[in-house]
N, C-alpha and C positions, 0 to 999 in steps of 0.2 A: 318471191312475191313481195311487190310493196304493202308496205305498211302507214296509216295512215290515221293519225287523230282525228274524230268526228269538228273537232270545230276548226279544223286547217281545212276537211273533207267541204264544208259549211262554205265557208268561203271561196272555194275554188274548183266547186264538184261540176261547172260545166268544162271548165280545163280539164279535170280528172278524166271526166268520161268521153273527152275526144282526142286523148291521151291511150285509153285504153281501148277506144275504138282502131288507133291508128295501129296501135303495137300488139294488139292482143294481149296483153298484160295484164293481170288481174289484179286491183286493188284492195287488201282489205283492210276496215274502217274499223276503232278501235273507240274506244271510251274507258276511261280511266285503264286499260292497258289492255282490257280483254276482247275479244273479237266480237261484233254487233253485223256486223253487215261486209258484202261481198259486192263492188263493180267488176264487173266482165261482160266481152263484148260479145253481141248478141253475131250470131254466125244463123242466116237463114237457114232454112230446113233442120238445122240440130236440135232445135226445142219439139220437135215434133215429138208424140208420145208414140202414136202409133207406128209400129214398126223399130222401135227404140231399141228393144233387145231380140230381133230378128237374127238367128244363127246362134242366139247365146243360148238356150234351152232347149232337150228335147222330149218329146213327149215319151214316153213308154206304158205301155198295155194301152187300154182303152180306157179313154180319159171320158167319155161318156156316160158307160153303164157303171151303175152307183154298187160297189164292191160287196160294200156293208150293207142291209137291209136298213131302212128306213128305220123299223121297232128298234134298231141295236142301235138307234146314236144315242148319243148322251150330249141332255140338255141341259143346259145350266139357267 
């Protein structure tokens, strides 16, 4: 991944970001050496939330009926 000082970012962040639009490459943006900030190209439907980790979890027993008795949580 590139790397990229905030004030070189500053003056050439509309190049940057049609730079990373074309290559998919992600830029990230630095100030005094450490990372602040992330360009990467936006890809339609992958910001979506819903559906995001479809197929990565599965439920087991019944996720409805509450296991524990209401009186037996513990409230802080």
């Amino acid at each position: 991944m590139k790397e990229m000082a905030a004030g070189k970012f500053k003056n050439q962040c509309l190049a940057v970001m049609d730079t990373v639009q074309r290559t998919g490459e992600p830029v990230l943006i630095t100030k005094h050496g450490r990372a602040v900030a992330k360009v990467v190209a936006v890809n339609d439907g992958d910001d979506d939330f819903f559906d995001s980790m479809a197929g990565r979890a599965k439920a087991i027993g019944d996720i409805v009926y509450d296991t524990v008795p209401a009186e037996d949580w513990e409230c802080h």
